[in-house]
N, C-alpha and C positions, 0 to 999 in steps of 0.2 A: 911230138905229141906223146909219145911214149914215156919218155922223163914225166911227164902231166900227169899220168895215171899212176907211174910206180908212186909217186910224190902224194897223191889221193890216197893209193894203198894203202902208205906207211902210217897218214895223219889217222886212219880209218883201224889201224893195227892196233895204234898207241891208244883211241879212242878206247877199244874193244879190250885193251889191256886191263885199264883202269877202272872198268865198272867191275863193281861188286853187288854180285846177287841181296837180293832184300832179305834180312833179316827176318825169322819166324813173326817175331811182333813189330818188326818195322813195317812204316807205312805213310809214303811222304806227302807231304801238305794236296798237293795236285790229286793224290789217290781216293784223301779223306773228303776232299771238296766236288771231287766227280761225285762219289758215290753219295754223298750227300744233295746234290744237282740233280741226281736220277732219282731219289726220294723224295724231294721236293715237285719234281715233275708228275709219278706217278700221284703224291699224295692234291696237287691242285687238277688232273686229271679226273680226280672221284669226286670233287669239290667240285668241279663244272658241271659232272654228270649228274651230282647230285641236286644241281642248284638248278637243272635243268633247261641248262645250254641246247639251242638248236645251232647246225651248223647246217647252211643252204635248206634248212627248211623242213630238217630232220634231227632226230635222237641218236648220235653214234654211242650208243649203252655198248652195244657188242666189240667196238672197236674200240671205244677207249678205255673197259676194262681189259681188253687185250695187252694195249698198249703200256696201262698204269702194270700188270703184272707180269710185263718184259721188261719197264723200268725198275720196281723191286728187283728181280731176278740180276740183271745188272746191278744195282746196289751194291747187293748182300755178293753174286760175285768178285767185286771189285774190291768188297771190305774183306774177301778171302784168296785177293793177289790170285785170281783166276785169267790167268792168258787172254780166252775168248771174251773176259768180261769186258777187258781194257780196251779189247783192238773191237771189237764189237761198238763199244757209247766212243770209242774214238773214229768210227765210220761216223756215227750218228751227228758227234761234234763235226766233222767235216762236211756234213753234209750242210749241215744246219748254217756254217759257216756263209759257206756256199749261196746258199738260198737267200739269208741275209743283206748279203754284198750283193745279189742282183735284184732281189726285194727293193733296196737302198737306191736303185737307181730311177726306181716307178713309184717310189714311194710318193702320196699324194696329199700326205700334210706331215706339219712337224713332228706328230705324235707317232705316226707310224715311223718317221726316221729314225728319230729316237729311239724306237722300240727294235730296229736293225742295227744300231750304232753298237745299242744295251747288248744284243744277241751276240755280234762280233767281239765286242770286247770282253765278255764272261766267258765265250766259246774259244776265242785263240787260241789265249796261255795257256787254259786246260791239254787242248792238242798238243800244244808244243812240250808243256813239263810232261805230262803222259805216254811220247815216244821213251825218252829214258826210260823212266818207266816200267814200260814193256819190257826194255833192253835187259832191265833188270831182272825181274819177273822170271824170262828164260822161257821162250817155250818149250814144252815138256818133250821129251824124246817119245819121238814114235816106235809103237815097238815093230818090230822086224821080223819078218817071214822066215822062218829057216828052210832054204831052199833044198829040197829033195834032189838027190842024184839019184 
């Protein structure tokens, strides 16, 4: 079992060897299509609001301007290779994932399938090119206490 792990270690060393931090103006397809995903979110969020969507019978004005201005916030973090922005709308892709797939399985006509299938398939690859990503990104060093004696 041990051999198993050094053998994980090494493929996990070589991995960690070979990335290279993002570049001032780099910014790879996955990064430019989140943050574009979270713009088009908040921007059809103000368009419902506006169009005066009820949701169970109500006006969420206060929530989904919240929401639409933690999806900019997200955006414009993500178009500035901000850490929390990534791992942040990649909880959110996971979640959404998530919901989707068990959404998919009560789903109660084709149109809502589809509209789980659509969520799954736009939400994946996001997650998945987005771990790199981060890898890259680096999160930023904490700074450190200098300890009194």
């Amino acid at each position: 079992m041990e051999r198993g792990y050094s053998r994980s270690r090494e493929r996990d060393e070589r991995i960690r060897a070979g990335l290279q931090p993002l570049a001032p103006e780099e910014r790879p397809l996955a990064l430019r299509l989140s943050a574009l995903l979270a713009l088009l979110i908040a921007l059809s969020n103000v368009i419902a609001l506006a169009a005066g969507v009820h949701v169970q019978g109500k006006s969420p004005v206060a929530g989904g301007l919240l929401f639409a201005l933690i999806m900019v916030l997200a955006a414009v973090g993500m178009w500035q290779k901000r850490y929390w922005a990534v791992l942040g709308f990649e909880a959110l892709l996971g979640v959404s994932i998530v919901y989707a797939a068990l959404s998919l399985m009560v789903a109660a006509n084709g149109v809502a399938a589809l509209l789980c299938v659509a969520v799954i398939v736009i939400a994946a690859p996001l997650f998945w090119f987005l771990i790199r990503i981060m890898a890259r990104i680096q999160m930023p060093q904490r700074p450190t206490r200098e300890r009194r004696e």
